[in-house]
C-alpha positions as CSV (number, residue, x, y, z in Angstrom):
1,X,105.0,90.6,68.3
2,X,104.8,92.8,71.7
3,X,107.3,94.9,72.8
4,X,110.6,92.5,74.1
5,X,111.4,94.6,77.0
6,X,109.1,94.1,79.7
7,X,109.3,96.3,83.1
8,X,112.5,94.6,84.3
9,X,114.4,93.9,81.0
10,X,114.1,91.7,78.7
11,X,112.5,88.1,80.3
12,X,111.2,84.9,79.6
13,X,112.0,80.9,79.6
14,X,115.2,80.1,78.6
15,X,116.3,78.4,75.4
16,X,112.4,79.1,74.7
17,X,111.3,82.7,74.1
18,X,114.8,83.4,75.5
19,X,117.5,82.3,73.4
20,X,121.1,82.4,73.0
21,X,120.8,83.6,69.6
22,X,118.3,86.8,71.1
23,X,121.1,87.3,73.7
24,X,123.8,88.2,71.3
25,X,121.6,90.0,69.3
26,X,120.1,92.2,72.0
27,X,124.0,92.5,73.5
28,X,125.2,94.0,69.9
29,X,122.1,96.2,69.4
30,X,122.6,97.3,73.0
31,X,126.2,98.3,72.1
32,X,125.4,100.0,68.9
33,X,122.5,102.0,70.1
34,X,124.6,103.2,73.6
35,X,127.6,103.9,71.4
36,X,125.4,105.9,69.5
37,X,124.3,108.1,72.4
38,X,128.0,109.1,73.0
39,X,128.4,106.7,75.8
40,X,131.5,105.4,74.4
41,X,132.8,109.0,72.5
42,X,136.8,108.9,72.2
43,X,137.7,105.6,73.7
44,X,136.8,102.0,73.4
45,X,133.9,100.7,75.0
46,X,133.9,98.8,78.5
47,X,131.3,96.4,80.2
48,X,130.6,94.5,83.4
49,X,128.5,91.1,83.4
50,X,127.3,89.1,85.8
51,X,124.8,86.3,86.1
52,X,122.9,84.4,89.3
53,X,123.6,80.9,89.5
54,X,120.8,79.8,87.3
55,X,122.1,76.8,85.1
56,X,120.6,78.7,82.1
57,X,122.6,81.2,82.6
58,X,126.1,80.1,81.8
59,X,125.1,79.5,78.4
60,X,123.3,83.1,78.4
61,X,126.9,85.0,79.7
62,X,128.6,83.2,76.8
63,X,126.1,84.7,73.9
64,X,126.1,88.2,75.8
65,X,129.9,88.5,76.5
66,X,130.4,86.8,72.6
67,X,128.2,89.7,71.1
68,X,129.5,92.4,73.0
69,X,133.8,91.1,72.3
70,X,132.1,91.1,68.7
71,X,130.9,95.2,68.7
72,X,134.2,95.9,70.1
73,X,133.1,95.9,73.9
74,X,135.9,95.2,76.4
75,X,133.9,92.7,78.7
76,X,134.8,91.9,82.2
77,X,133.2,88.8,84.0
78,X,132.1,89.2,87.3
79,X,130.4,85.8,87.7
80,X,127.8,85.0,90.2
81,X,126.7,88.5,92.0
82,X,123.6,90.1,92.8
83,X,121.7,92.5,90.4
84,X,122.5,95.2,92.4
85,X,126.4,94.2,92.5
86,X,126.1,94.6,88.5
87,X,124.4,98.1,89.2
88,X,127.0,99.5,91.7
89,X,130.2,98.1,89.7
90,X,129.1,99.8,86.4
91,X,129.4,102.7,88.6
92,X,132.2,102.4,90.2
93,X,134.2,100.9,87.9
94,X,133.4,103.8,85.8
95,X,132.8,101.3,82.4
96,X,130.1,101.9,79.8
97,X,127.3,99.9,81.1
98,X,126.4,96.9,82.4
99,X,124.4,93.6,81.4
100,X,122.4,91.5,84.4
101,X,121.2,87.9,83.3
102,X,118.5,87.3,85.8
103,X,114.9,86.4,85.9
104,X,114.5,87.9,89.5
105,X,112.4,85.8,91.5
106,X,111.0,84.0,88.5
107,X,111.2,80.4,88.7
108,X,114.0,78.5,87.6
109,X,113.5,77.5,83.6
110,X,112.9,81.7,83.3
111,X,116.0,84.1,82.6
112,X,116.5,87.4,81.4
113,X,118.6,90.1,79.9
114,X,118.7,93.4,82.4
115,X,121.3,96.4,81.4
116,X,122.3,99.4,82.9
117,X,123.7,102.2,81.8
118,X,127.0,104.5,82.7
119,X,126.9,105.0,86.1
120,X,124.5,102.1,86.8
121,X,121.0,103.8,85.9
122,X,118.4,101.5,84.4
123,X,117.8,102.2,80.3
124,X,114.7,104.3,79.5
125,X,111.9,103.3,77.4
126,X,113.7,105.3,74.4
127,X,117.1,103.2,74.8
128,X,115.2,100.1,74.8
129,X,113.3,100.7,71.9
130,X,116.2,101.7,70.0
131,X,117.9,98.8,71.2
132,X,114.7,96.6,69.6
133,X,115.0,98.2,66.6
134,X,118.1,97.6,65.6
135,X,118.2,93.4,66.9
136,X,119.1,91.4,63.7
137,X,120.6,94.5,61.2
138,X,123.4,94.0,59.5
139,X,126.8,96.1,60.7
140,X,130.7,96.3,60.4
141,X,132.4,94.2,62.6
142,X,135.4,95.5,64.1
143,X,138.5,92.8,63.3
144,X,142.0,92.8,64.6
145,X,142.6,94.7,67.7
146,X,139.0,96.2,67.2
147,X,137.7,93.1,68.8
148,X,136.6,93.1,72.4
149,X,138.8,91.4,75.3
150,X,137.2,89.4,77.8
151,X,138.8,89.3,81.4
152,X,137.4,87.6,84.4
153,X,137.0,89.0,88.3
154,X,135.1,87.2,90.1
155,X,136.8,89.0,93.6
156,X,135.1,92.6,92.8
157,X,132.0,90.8,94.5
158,X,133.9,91.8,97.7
159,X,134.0,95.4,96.7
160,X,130.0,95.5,96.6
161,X,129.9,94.0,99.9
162,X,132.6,96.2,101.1
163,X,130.4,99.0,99.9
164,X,127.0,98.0,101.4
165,X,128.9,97.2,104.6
166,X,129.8,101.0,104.6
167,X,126.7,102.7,103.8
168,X,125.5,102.1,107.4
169,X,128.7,104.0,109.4
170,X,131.4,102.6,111.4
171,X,129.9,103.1,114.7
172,X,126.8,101.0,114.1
173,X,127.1,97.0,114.9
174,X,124.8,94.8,114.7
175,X,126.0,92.7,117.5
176,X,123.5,91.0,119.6
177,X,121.3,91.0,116.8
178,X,120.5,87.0,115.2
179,X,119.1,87.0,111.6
180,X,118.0,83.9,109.8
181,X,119.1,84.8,106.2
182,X,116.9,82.9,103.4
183,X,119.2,83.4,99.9
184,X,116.5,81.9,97.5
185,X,119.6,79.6,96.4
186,X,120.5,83.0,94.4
187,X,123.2,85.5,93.4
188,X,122.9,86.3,97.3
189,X,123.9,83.0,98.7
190,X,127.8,84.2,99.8
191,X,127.4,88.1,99.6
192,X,124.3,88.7,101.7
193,X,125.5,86.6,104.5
194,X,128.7,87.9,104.4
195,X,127.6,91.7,104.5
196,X,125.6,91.3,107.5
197,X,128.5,89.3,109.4
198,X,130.9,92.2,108.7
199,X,128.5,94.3,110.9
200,X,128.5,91.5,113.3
201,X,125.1,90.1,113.4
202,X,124.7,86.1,114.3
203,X,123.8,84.8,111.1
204,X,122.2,81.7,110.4
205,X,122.2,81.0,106.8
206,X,118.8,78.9,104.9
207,X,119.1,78.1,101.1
208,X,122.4,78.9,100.4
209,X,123.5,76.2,98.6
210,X,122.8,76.4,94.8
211,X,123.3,74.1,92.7
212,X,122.2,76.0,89.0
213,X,118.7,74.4,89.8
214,X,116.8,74.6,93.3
215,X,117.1,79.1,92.9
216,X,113.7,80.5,94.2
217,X,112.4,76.8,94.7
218,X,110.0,77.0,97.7
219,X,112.3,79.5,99.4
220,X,112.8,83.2,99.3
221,X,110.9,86.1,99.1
222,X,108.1,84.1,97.2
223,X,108.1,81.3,99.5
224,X,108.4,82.1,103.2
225,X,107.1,79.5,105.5
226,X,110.4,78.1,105.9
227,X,112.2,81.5,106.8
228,X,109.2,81.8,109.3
229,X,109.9,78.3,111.4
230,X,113.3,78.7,111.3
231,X,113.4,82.0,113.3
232,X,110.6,81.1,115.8
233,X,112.9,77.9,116.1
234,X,116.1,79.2,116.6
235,X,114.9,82.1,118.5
236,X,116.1,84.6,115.8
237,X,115.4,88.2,116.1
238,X,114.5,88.6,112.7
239,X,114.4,87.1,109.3
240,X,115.6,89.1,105.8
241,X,114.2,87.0,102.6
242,X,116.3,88.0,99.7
243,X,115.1,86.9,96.1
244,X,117.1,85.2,93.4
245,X,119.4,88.4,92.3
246,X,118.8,89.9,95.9
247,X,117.2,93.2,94.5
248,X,114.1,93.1,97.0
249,X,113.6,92.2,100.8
250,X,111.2,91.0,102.9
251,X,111.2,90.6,106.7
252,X,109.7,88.5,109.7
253,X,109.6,89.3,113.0
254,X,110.5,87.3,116.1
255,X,107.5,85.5,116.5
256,X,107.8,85.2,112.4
257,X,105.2,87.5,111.3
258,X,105.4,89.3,108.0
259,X,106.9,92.6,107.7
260,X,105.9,93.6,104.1
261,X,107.8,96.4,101.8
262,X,105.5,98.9,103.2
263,X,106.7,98.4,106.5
264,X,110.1,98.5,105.8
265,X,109.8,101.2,103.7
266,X,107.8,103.5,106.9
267,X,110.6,102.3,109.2
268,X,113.5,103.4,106.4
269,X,111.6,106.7,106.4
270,X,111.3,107.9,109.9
271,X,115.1,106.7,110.5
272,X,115.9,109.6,107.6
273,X,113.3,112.0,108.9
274,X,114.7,111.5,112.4
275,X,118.3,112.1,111.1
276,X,117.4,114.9,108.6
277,X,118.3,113.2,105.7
278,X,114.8,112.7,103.9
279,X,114.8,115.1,101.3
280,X,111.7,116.6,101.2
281,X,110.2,114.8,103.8
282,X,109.1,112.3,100.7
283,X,109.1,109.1,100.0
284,X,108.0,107.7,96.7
285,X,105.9,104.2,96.6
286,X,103.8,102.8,94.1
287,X,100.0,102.9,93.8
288,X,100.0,99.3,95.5
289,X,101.3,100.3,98.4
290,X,98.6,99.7,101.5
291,X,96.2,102.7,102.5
292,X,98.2,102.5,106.3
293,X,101.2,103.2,104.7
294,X,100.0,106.3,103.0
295,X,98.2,107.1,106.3
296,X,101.4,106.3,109.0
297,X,103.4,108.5,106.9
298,X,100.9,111.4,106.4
299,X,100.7,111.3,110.8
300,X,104.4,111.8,110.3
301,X,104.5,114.8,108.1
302,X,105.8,112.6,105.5
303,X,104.7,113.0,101.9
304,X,104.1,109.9,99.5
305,X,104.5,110.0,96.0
306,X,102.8,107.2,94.2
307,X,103.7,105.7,91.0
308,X,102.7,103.1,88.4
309,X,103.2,99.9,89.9
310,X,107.4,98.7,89.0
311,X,110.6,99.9,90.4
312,X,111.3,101.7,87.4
313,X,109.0,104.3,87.8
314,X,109.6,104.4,91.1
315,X,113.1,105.3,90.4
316,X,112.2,108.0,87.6
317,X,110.2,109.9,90.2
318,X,113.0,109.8,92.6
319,X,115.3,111.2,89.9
320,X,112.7,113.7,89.1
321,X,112.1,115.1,92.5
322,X,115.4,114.6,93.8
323,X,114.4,112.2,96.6
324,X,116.7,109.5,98.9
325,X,113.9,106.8,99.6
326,X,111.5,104.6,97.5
327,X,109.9,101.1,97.0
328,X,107.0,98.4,96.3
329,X,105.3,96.6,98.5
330,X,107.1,93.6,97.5
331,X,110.4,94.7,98.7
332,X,112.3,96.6,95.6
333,X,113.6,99.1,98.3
334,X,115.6,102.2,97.1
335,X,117.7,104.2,99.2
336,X,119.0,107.0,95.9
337,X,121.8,107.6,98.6
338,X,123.9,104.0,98.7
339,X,122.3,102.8,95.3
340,X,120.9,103.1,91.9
341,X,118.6,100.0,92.1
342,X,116.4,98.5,94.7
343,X,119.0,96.2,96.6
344,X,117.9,93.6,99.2
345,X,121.1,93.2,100.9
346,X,121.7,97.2,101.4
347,X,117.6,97.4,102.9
348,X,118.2,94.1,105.5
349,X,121.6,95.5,106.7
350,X,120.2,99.0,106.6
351,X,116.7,97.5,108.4
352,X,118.7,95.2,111.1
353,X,120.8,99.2,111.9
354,X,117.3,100.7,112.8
355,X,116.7,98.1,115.3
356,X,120.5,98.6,116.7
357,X,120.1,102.2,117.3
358,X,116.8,102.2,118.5
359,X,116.7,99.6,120.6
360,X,113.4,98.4,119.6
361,X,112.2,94.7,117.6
362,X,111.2,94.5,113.9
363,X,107.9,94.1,115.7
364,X,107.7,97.5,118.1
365,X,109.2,99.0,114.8
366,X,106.7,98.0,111.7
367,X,103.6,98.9,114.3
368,X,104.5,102.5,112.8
369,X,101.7,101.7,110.7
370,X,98.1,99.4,110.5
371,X,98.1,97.2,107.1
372,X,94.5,97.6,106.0
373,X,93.4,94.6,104.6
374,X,93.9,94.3,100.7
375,X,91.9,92.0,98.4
376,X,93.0,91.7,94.7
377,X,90.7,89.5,92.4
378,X,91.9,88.8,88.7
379,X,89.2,89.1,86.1
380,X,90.8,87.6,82.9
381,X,89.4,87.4,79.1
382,X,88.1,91.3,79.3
383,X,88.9,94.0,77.4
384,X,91.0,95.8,79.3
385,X,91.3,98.7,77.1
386,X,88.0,99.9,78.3
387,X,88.3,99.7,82.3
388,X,88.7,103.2,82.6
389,X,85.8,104.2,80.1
390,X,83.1,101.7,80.3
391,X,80.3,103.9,82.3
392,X,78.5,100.9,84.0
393,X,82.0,100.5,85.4
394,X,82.9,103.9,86.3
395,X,79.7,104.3,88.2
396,X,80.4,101.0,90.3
397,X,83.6,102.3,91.4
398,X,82.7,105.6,92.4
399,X,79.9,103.7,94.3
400,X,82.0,101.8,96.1
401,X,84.3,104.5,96.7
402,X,81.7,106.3,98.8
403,X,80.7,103.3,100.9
404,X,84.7,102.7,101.6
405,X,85.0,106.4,102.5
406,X,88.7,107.6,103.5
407,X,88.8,104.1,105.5
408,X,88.9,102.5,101.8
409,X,89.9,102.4,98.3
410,X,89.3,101.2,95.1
411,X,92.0,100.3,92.2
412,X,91.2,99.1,89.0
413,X,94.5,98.2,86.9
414,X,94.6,96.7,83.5
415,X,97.8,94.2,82.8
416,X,100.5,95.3,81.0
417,X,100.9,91.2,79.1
418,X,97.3,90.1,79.3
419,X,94.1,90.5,78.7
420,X,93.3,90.7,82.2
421,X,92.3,93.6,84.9
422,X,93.4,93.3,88.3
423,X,90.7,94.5,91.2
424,X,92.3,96.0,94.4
425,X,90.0,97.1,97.3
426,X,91.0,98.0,100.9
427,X,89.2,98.3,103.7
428,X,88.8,98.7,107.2
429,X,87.8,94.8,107.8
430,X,88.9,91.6,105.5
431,X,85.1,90.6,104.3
432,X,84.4,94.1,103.4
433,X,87.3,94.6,100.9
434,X,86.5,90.9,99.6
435,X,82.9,91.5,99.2
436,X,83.9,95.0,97.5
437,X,86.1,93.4,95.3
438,X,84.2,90.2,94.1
439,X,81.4,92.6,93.3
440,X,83.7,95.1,91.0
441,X,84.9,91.6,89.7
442,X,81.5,91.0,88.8
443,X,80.5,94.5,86.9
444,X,84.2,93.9,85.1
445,X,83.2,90.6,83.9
446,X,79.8,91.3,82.4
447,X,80.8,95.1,81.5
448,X,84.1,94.5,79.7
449,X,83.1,90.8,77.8
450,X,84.7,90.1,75.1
């Protein structure tokens, strides 16, 4: 068996690989093991959980809450809320950690298990092994008043959205500014709409009505035609796709053109530069990110730092250098100031600000930088273990390194689940990168054979 935590939790389908028997056991071990780093020293342990409206996921918050009121956990239910809700109340609330059942943008039969730690922090790779290691093993149950309580509040929703509301300043307003808001159907659906009203942006609201079933189902971040005709046809300034727990953004323009993480990320940063408030004139992105990005900001005096591809490590090298500003280029946006956690509502409402107080359109303001075209070809049944050692390989990359010059790049990434290796190439000119990258796929295929 592989390791259970994955790069965002613990994930899979529900009441398959992810059961309600796992939940309870990974909600006691998680207990146990945070307990054990002195989390919950000289007082009895508190935790916040919430859930998106996935139907899987009411029985899911039953075996989580059930395990943790088991270990002795004081629980309290915060119902339907984006994973970045979760994040900041664990925080703010000042409680032990807190438990996320999600599957993200995943389709609907998927769920998982996300936690976070005293003041809303992801858990590391050495929490979540522990926490592994110690699913299924036999301890004392508490009994009596050692038992957890479980209370409900589904209002402290309204205390996120009060909070992401006032991260942008009083003074700015969004009025005159029309959105189309697609919710995925998610933990989104009443919060994001309601975050960017406070400001007072005309909202018009797409897939906001879930049912437990229809979340991420041909809408959201993952599925954006329909976010595109409804702006060009209601004349919208802009669109914000949220995902199904709302931690990632994506954007159209007016004439409903994409506006990709990368952008928003480059438009995030100069509106810190140009306030003084990017520390260290960095911004942390991920290896994915497009060769423009990396160029647009190095015109700007910007620095990028670029990480293993997932918002966790994203996030450890903002904690390590101390910077405010971060992402993918699928819209996890960090801004280390407002939030611990890439939060989709907090980057639209922060996004829609920019284009208040500059006076320009989403448009006018991701032209900051040129999206080189970018070609990624999946090579399955390989061994992936040798893709940075095989020297047939080695020598057709650095080949076609040289003939993409500094116009170009080359990146070969092994999967983390399969036995697969993903081919990246950018280039000046779509059919160069494709032709780049369906030969590389070529040398990987006969190369790496199984």
């Amino acid at each position: 068996m592989g390791r259970l935590f994955g790069t965002d939790g613990v994930r899979g389908r529900a009441n398959d690989a992810l059961t309600a028997e796992l939940a309870l056991q990974l909600s006691v071990a998680a207990a146990h093991v945070l307990a054990e780093t002195g989390e919950f020293a000289g007082h009895k342990p508190r935790a916040v959980v919430g859930r998106d409206p996935r139907a899987s996921g009411e029985f899911l918050e039953a075996a989580v809450v059930a395990g943790l009121a088991s270990a002795g956990v004081d629980v309290v239910r915060v119902g339907v809320v984006p994973t970045p809700g979760v994040a900041y109340l664990t925080g703010v609330l000042g409680v032990d950690f807190g438990v996320m059942l999600s599957a993200s943008h995943n389709p609907m039969p998927d769920n998982g298990i996300k936690f976070f730690a005293r003041g809303g922090s992801k858990l590391d790779d050495r929490l979540e092994d522990a926490i592994e290691q110690r699913l299924g093993e036999a301890w004392p149950r508490p009994t009596g008043g050692g038992v957890g309580r479980v209370t409900e509040d589904l209002g402290l929703v309204e205390t996120y959205v009060a909070h992401v509301v006032n991260s942008v300043g009083g003074p700015v307003s969004l009025e005159g500014i029309k959105v189309v808001v697609d919710c995925a159907n998610g933990a989104a659906s009443v919060a994001g709409p309601a975050a960017f009203e406070a400001q007072g942006a005309d909202v018009v609201r797409i897939h906001a009505t879930p049912d437990g079933l229809n979340i991420n189902e041909n809408c959201g971040s993952t599925h954006m035609d329909s976010l595109r005709e409804t702006v060009v046809a209601t004349g919208a300034d802009l669109g914000i796709a949220l995902d199904g727990d709302a931690d990632r953004c994506l954007a159209v323009d007016a004439a409903g053109r994409m506006v990709d993480g990368d952008q928003i990320l480059a438009i995030l940063a100069l509106a810190l530069r140009e306030d003084g408030r990017l520390k260290h004139d960095t911004v942390v992105a991920t290896v994915m990110s497009n060769l423009g990005f990396v160029q647009a900001m190095r015109a700007h005096g910007i620095t990028v730092d670029q990480t293993r591809v997932g918002d966790r490590y994203v996030l450890e090298s903002m904690r390590n250098g101390g910077f405010f500003l971060g992402g993918e280029q699928s819209g996890h946006v960090v801004m280390m100031e407002h939030a611990t956690t890439g939060d989709g509502v907090l980057t639209g409402l922060h996004l829609m600000s920019r284009m208040a107080t500059s006076g320009q359109s989403l448009a006018e303001l991701a032209s900051v930088m040129t999206r080189l075209p970018q070609v990624l070809v999946n090579v399955p049944g390989v061994d992936k273990a040798r893709a940075d050692t095989d020297p047939t390989l080695t020598a057709a990359v650095a080949q076609a390194s040289a003939e993409l010059g500094d116009s170009g790049r080359v990146l070969l990434r092994p999967s983390g689940t399969e036995s697969l290796v993903r081919v990246m190439v950018e280039a000046e000119s779509y059919d160069q990168a494709d032709a780049v990258a369906h030969r590389l796929a070529d040398v990987v295929r006969s190369s790496l054979a199984l």
